[in-house]
matplotlib code that plots the C-alpha trace (Angstrom):
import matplotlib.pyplot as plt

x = [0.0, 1.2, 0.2, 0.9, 0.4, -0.5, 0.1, 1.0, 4.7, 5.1, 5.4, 8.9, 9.3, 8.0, 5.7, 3.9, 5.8, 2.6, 1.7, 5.7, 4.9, 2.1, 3.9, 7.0, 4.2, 2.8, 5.9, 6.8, 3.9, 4.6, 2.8, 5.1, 4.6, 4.9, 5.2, 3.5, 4.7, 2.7, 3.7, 1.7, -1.3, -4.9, -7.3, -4.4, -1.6, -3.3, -5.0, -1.7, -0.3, -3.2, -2.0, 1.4, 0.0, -1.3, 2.4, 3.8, 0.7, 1.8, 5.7, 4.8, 2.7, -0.1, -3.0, -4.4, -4.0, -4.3, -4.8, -3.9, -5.9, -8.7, -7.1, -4.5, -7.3, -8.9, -5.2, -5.8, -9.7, -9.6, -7.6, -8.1, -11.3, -8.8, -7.3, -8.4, -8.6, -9.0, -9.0, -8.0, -9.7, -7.4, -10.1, -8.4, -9.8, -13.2, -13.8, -15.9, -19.2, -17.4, -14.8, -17.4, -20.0, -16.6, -15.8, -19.3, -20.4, -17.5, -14.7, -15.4, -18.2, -15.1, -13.2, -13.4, -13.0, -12.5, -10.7, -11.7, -10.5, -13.4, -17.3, -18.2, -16.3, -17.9, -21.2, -20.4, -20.0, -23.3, -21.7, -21.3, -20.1, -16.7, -15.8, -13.7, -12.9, -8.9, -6.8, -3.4, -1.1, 2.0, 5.0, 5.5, 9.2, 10.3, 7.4, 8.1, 8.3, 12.3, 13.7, 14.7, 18.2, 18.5, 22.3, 21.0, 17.8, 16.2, 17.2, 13.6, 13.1, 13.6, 14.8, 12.3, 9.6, 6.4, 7.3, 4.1, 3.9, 1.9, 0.7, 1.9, 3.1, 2.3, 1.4, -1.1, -4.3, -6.4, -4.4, -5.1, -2.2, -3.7, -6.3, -3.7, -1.7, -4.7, -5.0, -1.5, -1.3, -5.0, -2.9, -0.7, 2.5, 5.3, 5.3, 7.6, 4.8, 7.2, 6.6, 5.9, 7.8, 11.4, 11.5, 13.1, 10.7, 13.6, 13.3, 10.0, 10.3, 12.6, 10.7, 6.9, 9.7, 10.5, 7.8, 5.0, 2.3, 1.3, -1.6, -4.0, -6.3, -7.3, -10.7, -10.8, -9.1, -9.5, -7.7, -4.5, -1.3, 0.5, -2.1, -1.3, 2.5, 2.1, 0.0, 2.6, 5.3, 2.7, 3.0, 0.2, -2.2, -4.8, -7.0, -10.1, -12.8, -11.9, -12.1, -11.7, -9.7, -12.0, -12.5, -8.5, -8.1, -11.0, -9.6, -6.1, -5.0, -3.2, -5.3, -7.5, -10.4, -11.3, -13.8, -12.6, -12.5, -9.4, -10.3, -11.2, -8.2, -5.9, -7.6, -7.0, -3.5, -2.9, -4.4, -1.7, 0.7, -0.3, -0.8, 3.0, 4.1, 3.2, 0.2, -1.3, -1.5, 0.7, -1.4, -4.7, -3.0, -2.3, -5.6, -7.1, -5.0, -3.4, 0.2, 1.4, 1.6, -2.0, -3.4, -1.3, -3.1, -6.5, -5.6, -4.1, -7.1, -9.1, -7.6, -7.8, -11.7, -12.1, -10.2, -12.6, -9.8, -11.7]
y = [0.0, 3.4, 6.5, 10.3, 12.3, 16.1, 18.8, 22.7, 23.0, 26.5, 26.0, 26.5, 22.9, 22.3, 19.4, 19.3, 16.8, 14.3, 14.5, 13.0, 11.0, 9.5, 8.5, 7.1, 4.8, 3.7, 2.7, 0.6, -1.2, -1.8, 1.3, 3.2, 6.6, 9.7, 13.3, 15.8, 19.3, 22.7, 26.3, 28.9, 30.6, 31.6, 29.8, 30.6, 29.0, 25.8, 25.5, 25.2, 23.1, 20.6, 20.9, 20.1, 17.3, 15.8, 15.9, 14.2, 11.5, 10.5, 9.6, 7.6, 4.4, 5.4, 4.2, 6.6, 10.1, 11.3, 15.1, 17.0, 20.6, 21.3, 22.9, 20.5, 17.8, 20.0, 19.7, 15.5, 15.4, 17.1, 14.5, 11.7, 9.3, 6.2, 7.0, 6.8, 9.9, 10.7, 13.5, 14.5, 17.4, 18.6, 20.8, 24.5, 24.2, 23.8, 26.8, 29.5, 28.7, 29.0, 26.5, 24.2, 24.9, 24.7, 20.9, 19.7, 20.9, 21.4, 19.1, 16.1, 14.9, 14.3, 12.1, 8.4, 8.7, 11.3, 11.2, 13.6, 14.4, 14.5, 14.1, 17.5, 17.6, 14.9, 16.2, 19.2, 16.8, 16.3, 12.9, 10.7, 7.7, 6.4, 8.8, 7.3, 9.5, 9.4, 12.2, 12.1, 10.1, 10.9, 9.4, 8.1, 7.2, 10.6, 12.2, 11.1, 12.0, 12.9, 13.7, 18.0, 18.9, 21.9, 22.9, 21.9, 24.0, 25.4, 28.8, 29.2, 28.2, 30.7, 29.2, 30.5, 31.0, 29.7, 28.5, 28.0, 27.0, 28.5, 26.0, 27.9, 30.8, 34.1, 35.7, 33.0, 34.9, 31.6, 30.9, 34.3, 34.7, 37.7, 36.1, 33.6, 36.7, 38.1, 34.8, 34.9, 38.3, 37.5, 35.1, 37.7, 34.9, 35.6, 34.3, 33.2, 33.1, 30.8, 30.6, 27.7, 29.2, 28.0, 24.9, 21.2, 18.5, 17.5, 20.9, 20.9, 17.6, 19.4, 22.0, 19.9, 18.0, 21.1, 23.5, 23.8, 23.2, 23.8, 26.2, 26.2, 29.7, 28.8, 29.9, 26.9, 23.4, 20.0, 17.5, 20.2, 17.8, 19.4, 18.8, 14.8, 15.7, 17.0, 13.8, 11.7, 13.5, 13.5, 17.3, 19.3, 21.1, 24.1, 24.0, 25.8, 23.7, 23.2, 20.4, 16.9, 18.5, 17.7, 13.9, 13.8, 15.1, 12.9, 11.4, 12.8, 14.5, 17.9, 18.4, 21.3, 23.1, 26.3, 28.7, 31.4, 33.8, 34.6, 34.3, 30.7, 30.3, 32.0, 30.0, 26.7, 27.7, 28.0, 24.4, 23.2, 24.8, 23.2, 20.1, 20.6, 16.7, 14.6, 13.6, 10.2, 11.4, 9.2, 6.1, 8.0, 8.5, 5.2, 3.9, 5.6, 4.2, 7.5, 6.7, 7.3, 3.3, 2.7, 5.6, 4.3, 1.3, 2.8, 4.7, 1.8, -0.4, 2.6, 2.9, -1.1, -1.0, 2.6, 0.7, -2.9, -5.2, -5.8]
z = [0.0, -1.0, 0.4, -0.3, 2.5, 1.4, 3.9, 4.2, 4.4, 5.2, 9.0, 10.3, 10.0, 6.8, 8.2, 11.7, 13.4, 14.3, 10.8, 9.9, 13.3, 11.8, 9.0, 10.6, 12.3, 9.0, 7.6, 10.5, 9.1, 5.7, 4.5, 1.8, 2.5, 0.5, 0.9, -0.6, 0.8, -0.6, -0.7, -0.5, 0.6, -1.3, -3.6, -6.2, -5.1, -3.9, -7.7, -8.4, -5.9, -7.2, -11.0, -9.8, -7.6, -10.6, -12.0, -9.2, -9.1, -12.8, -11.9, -8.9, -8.0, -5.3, -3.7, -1.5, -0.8, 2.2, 2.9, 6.3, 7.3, 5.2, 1.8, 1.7, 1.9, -1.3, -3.2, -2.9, -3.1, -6.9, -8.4, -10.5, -9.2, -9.3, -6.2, -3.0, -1.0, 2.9, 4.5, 7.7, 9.7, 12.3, 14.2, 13.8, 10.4, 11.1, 13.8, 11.3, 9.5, 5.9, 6.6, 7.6, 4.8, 2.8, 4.2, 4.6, 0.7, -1.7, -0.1, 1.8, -1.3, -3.4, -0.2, 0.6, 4.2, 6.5, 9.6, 12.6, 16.0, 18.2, 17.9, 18.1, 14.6, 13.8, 13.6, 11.8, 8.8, 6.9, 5.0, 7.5, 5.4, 6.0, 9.0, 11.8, 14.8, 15.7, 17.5, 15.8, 18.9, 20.7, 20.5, 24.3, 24.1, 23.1, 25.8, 28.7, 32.7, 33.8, 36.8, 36.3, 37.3, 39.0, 37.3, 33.6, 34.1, 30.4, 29.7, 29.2, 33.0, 36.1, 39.1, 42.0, 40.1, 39.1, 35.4, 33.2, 29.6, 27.3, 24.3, 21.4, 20.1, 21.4, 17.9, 17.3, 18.0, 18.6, 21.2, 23.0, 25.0, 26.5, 28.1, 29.8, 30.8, 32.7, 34.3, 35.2, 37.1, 38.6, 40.8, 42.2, 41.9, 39.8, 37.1, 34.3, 31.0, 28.1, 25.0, 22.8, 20.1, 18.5, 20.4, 19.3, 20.5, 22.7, 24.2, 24.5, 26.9, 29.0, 28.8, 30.3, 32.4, 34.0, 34.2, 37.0, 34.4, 31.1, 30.1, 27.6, 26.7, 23.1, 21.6, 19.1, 19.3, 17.8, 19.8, 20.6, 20.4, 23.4, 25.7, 24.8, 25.1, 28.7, 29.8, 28.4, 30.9, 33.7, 33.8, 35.6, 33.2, 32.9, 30.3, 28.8, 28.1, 24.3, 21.8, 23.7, 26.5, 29.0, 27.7, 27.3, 31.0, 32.7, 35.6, 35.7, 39.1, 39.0, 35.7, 35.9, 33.2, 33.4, 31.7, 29.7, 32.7, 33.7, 37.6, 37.0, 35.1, 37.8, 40.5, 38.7, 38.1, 41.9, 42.1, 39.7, 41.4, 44.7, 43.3, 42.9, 41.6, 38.4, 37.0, 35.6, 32.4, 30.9, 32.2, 30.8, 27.5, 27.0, 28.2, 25.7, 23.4, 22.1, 21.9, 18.5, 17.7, 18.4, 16.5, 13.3, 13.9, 13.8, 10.5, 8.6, 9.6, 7.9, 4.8, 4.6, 5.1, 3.0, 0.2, 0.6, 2.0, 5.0]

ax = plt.figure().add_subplot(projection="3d")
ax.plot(x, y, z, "-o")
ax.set_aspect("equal")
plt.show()
């Protein structure tokens, strides 16, 4: 089985890391995979992208495409009938009414399969054949609990000082970074606010190893990735009530959500904070079968039944 993965490489990275995570996992399973990088923003440049997708489709042998975020799944669903194509919603692309009306009416009639990452996405899909429900997984042997040391500390990290990740970048205005910095001096602790920005994903272990607790503010999410990183090192998390947070975070001690009031947020961070130790996130992640291995699982056992092999 051959499948090209299509996805927006203009991030810094050029591809979001579970996306290549996903298909390292894949290939462990006999799945050759390809990838399909585009450039470029507008209707314009992905029409192109598409033309020169077709290009690439003709010099190689492939059974299923397979598109990431909602353009890039457009780029894969408007070629040729004979492949197979599958889509994969990541959530941050189906927050306004127009992407959805753009998904549910122009894009995912021309897919095979569609993969979501929570119900509530789910249902914002009016075809409802061929839809499996999968947050990408985490890699658990590169997220894991350490011990911090206090001489090799981050640079990032303040010694005593209440250290908080923030999820992302500051500049990303989903994330609304002010509304976790009104949380933040609502404590009246010191705080060190870091920045999710920059940061190898060995850094960003050290980083959730070292840290009181990570914080979340978003206004929109899909099944966010870094909450799934931070179970996976058992660190302590605040959280609005976004996407599958809450489902994510059922059960886990020193886990908190919040509203989207910065009072409930502050007094939730001081919970964390008191909580002071690890979490059982790791153990919840795993029970819900979210580590990276068992997600590519799910996925290749859906392009096997999307594709009639049973």
């Amino acid at each position: 089985m051959t499948v090209v993965f299509v996805f927006s490489a203009n991030g810094p990275l050029g591809i979001a890391p579970f996306v290549e995570g996903l298909g390292e996992q894949l290939e462990s399973m006999d799945v050759r995979i390809l990838y399909f990088g585009i450039k470029g923003n507008g209707w314009k440049s992905y029409l192109k992208e598409a033309l020169r997708l077709k290009k690439y489709l003709r010099s190689v042998q492939c059974d299923i495409i397979h598109g990431h975020y909602i353009w890039s799944i457009l780029v894969g669903a408007l070629q040729a009938k004979k492949y197979i194509k599958i889509g994969s919603y990541i959530g941050c692309d189906l927050n306004t009414i127009q992407q959805r009306r753009v998904a549910s009416f122009l894009v995912t009639p021309l897919l095979d399969g569609v993969i979501v990452m929570n119900e509530e996405m789910a249902n914002t899909i009016n075809d409802k054949k061929n839809i499996l429900i999968s947050p990408y997984g985490v890699d658990i042997g590169v997220f894991s609990q350490s011990q911090p040391i206090a001489n090799s500390l981050h640079p990032r990290v303040k010694p005593n000082c209440i250290n908080i990740l923030f999820s992302s970048r500051f500049d990303r205005l989903v994330k609304d970074v002010t509304l976790a910095r009104k949380a933040c001096t609502e404590t009246g602790i010191e705080i060190n606010l870091i920045e999710l920005k920059d940061l190898s994903r060995n850094e960003i272990v050290e980083l959730l190893n070292q840290v009181n607790l990570l914080l979340m503010t978003s206004k929109h999410e899909g099944s966010p990735q870094v909450i799934k990183e931070a179970m996976a090192c058992n660190a302590p998390i605040v959280s609005v009530d976004v996407g599958d947070v809450r489902w994510l975070l059922k059960g886990v001690k020193g886990c908190y959500i919040a509203s989207h009031d910065p009072v409930d947020i502050a007094s939730k961070i001081k919970m964390a904070v008191d909580f002071g130790g690890k979490t059982n996130g790791r153990e919840r992640l795993i029970e819900l079968g979210l580590d990276s291995e068992s997600v590519a699982r799910r996925i290749f056992k859906f392009y096997k039944s999307v594709m009639g092999l049973g």
